[in-house]
MARTINU-860708 format. One record per residue (C-alpha): x, y, z. Coordinates in steps of 0.5 Angstrom, whole numbers, padded with zeros to 4 digits, always signed. Layout:
! MARTINU-860708
XYZ/...
! end
This chain:
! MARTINU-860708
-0068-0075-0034/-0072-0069-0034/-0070-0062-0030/-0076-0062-0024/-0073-0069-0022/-0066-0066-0021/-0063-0063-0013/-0063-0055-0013/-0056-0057-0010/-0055-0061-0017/-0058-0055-0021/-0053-0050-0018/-0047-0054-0019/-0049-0054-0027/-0049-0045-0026/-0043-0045-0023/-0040-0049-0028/-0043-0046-0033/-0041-0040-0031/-0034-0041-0029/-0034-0043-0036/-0035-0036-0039/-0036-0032-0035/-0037-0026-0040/-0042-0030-0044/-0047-0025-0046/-0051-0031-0046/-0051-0032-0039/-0056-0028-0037/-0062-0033-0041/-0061-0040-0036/-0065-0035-0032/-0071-0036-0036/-0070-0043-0036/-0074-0046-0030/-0076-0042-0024/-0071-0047-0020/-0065-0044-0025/-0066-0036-0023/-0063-0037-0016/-0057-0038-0018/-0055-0034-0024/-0057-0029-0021/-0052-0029-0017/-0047-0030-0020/-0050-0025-0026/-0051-0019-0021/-0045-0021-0015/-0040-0015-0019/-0043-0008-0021/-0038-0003-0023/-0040+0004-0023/-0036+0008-0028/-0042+0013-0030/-0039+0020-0036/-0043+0026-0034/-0043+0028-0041/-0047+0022-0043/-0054+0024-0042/-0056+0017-0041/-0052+0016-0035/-0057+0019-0030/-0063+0015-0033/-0058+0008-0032/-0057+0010-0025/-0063+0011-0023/-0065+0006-0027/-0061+0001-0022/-0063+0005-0016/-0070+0003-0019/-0068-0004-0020/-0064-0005-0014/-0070-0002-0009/-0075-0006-0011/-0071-0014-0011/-0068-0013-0005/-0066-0020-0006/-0062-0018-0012/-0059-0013-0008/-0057-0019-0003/-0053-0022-0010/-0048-0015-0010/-0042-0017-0006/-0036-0014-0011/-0037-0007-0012/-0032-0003-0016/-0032+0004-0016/-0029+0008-0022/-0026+0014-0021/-0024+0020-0026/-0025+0027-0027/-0032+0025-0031/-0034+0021-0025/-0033+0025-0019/-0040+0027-0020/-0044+0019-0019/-0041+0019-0012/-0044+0024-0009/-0051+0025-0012/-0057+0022-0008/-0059+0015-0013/-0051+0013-0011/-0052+0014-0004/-0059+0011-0004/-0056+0004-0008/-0051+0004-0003/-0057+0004+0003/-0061-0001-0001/-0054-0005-0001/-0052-0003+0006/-0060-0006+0008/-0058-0013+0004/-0051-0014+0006/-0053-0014+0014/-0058-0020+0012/-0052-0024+0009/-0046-0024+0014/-0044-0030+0010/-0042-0027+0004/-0039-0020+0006/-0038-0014+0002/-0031-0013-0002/-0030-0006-0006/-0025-0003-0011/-0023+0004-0013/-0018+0005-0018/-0016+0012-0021/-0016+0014-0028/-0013+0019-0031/-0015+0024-0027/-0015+0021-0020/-0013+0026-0015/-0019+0026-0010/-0022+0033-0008/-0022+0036-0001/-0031+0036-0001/-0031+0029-0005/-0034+0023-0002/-0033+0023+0005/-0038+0019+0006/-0039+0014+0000/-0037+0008+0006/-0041+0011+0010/-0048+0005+0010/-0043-0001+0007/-0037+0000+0011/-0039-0004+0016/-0040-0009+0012/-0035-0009+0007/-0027-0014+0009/-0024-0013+0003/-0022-0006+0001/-0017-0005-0006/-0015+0003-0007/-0011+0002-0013/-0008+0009-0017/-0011+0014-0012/-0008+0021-0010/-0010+0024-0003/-0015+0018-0002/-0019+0020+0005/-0017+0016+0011/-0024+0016+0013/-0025+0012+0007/-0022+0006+0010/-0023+0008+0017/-0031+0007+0017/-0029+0000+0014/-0030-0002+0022/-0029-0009+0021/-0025-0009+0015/-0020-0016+0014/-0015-0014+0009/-0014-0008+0006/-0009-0006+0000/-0006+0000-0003/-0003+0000-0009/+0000+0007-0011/-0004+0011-0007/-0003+0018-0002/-0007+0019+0003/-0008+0026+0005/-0005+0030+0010/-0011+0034+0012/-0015+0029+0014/-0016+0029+0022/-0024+0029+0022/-0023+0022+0021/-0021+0019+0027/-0025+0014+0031/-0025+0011+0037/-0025+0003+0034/-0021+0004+0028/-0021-0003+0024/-0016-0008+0025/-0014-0012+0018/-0011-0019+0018/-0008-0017+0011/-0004-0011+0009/-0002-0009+0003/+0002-0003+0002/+0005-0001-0006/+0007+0007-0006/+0012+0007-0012/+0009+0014-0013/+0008+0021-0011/+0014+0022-0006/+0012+0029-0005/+0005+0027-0001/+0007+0019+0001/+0013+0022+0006/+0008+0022+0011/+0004+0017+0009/+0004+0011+0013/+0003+0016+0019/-0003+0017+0017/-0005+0011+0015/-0004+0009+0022/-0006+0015+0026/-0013+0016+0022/-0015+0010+0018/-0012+0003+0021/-0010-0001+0028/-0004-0006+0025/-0004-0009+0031/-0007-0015+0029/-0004-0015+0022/-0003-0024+0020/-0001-0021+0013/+0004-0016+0012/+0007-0015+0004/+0010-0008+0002/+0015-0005-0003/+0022-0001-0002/+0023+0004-0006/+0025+0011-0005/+0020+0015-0004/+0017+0010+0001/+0020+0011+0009/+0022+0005+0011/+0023+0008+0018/+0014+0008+0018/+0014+0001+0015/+0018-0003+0021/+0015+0002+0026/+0008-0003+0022/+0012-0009+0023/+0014-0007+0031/+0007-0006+0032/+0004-0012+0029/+0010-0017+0031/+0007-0021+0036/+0001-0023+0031/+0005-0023+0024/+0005-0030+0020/+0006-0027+0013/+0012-0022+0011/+0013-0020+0004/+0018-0016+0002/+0020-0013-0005/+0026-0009-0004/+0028-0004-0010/+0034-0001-0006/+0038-0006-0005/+0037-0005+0002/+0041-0009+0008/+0035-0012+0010/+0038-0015+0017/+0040-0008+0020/+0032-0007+0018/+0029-0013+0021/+0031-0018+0026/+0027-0024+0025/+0027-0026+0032/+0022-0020+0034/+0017-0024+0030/+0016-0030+0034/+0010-0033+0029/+0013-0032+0023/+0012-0038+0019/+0012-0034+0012/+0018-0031+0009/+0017-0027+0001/+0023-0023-0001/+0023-0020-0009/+0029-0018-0011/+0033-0016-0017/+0040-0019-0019/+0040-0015-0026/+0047-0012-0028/+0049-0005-0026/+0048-0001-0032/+0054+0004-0031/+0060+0004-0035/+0064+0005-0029/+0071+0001-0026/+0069-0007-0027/+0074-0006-0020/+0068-0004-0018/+0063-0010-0019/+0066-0013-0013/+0063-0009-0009/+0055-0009-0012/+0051-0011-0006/+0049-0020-0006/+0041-0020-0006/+0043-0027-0003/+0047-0025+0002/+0043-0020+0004/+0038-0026+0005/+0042-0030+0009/+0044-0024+0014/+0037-0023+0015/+0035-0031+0016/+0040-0031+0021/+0037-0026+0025/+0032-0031+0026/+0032-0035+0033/+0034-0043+0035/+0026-0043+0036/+0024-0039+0029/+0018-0042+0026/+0019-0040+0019/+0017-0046+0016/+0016-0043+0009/+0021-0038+0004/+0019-0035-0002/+0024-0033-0006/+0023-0029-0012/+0028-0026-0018/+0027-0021-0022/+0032-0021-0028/+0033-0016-0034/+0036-0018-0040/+0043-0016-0042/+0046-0016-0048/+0053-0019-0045/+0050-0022-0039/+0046-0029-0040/+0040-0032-0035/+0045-0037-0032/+0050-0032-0032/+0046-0026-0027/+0045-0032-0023/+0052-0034-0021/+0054-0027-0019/+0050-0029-0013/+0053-0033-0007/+0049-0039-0007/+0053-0043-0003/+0053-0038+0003/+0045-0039+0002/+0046-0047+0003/+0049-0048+0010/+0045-0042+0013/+0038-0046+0011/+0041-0052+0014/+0041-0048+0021/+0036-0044+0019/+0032-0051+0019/+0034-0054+0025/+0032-0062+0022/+0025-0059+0021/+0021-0059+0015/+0023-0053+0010/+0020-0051+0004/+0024-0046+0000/+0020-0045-0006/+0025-0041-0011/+0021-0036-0018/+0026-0034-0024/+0023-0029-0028/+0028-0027-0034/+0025-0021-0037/+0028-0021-0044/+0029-0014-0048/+0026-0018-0054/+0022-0025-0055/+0028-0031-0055/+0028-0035-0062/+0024-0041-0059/+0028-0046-0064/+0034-0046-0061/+0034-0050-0056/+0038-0046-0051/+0032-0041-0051/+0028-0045-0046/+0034-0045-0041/+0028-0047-0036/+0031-0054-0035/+0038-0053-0035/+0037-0047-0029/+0033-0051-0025/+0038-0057-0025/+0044-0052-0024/+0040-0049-0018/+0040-0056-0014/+0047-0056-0016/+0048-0050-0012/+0044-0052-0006/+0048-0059-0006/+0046-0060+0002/+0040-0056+0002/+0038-0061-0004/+0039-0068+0000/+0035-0066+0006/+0029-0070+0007/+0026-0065+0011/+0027-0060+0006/+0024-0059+0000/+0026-0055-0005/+0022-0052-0011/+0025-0047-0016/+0021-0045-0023/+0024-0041-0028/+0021-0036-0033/+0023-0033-0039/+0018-0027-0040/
! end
């Protein structure tokens, strides 16, 4: 069968798994020039993500960026291929974002992407060793592209402007991994602010400038009322009175809430799931490893119970709850007295057994439970005992003796030594 008796619909399928099956290959970029029908596709898949991670020290620097102005100015369809965007952000690339060849690729791309409403924009800025951002940089590098842009990923990125994300007007899910927001940034505001459906928040950084941080984000950057998808992170320089205020504000929408509790927080004196009718989804990370404290063994005791703080939020959920779906994932250090199957049984398992029966209702429930074990050093694979893998997921369906003979409930649990 030669190529030309071939469907373009055929050809494509061929690139697509071409490509999926090495997707850094140097040598992709040649089945472009086998037939005519061959460009179309590779290109896409060629030129979907540009990085911009330009070193003003490098001479060749401005001659690349013009050169892909150049490119992109005179094939407006390539421009129309670009969908991921990564923006590298350091000392040595501060300068890129500002100079007129970026802000007229972003222009080229903007003109592209109001063609292609089927496959919007995502973008992704990540800091690097120096990713403090300057009062005067960039305030408008979202500027052309927002409207176009969905996804948005700031990732390790001090006094991040609220008016980068505020321009991002149609922007559906929004995620913020160790970032602050700058405090002076009012001119930010607008009368329409995006509304995401999916809100990432993970700030383990900075306390200095996060205190306020979700304030802000709120104030300048972000309407959460509309928020599907909520997943954040506890910890101590993070203030849990400005994430239950998000999750109050999206109450009424939310379907999705993670939470990643490093504190050891009561949850159910934060949250009360009857306030969220439509939750169906619940993800709670939690670490059971031993406390390291040469204190009173009395005194163990009195450790907070991961599961039991579960249970009490679970029981917050009303007779009519639509929580259909629970992810419990355990995090677990390794401990030179302590075995994986001994951290788990400090826990009241049992307790969590009855309260998913009434949880339940007679409905169905999925209860999907993730053991990750973290050991200090890599366990002898030739005992069999260092694969516990089997034996730990039997143990659990022990534990949950009601919960494992429901018909409507299924339940999963995995276990991973890492």
């Amino acid at each position: 069968m030669s190529l030309s008796s071939l469907s373009q619909e055929m050809i494509d399928e061929i690139i697509d798994i071409l490509y999926a099956s090495d997707p850094d290959s140097s040598h992709f970029s040649s089945h472009s020039l086998v037939c005519q029908s061959f460009r179309h596709r590779t290109q896409q898949h060629l030129f979907r993500f540009i990085s911009y991670h330009f070193y003003k020290n490098d001479s060749s620097c401005l001659p690349k960026l013009q050169d892909r102005r150049q490119m992109l100015e005179k094939n407006p369809k390539i421009a129309g291929y670009v969908r991921h965007l990564h923006f590298v952000i350091t000392g040595d690339t501060l300068w890129t974002f500002d100079h007129p060849e970026f802000i007229r690729m972003m222009e080229i791309i903007a003109q592209a992407s109001a063609q292609r409403i089927d496959a919007p924009l995502q973008v992704l800025i990540s800091g690097g060793e120096n990713p403090k951002i300057p009062d005067d940089f960039a305030q408008h590098i979202f500027e052309e592209i927002g409207p176009y842009v969905e996804t948005l990923k700031l990732h390790t990125i001090e006094f991040m402007p609220c008016r980068w994300i505020a321009d991002c007007r149609n922007l559906l899910k929004l995620e913020m991994v160790r970032v602050s927001i700058a405090k002076n940034d009012t001119e930010s505001t607008r009368s329409r602010l995006p509304r995401p459906q999916e809100l990432i928040l993970y700030w383990p950084y900075w306390p200095d400038d996060s205190s306020a941080a979700v304030d802000y984000l709120i104030k300048f950057a972000l309407d959460p009322s509309g928020l599907h998808s909520f997943q954040t992170q506890f910890s101590g320089n993070l203030c849990l009175d400005d994430i239950v205020s998000i999750i109050k504000a999206c109450s009424s929408s939310l379907e999705f809430l993670g939470l990643w509790d490093e504190q050891g927080s009561a949850l159910a004196d934060l949250f009360n799931l009857s306030e969220l009718p439509n939750l169906k989804v619940l993800f709670l990370k939690v670490d059971i490893s031993p406390d390291d404290d040469d204190g009173d063994d009395d005194d163990d005791d009195n450790d907070d119970d991961a599961l039991e703080d579960l249970c009490a939020l679970l029981n917050t959920a009303s007779k009519d709850s639509k929580i259909d779906d629970i992810l419990l994932e355990i995090q677990c250090e390794s401990h030179p007295d302590v075995g994986p199957l001994a951290h788990l049984e400090m826990s009241n398992w049992r307790m969590l057994d009855s309260t998913l029966v009434k949880l339940s209702g007679g409905r169905r429930l999925k209860l999907d439970i993730r053991i990750y074990y973290h050991f200090e050093e890599e366990p002898d694979m030739s005992d069999s005992e260092a694969d516990p893998a089997d034996r730990i997921e039997a143990w659990i369906a022990e534990q949950l003796p009601v919960t494992s003979r429901q018909s409507h409930i299924a339940l999963h649990s995995e276990y991973h030594g890492v």
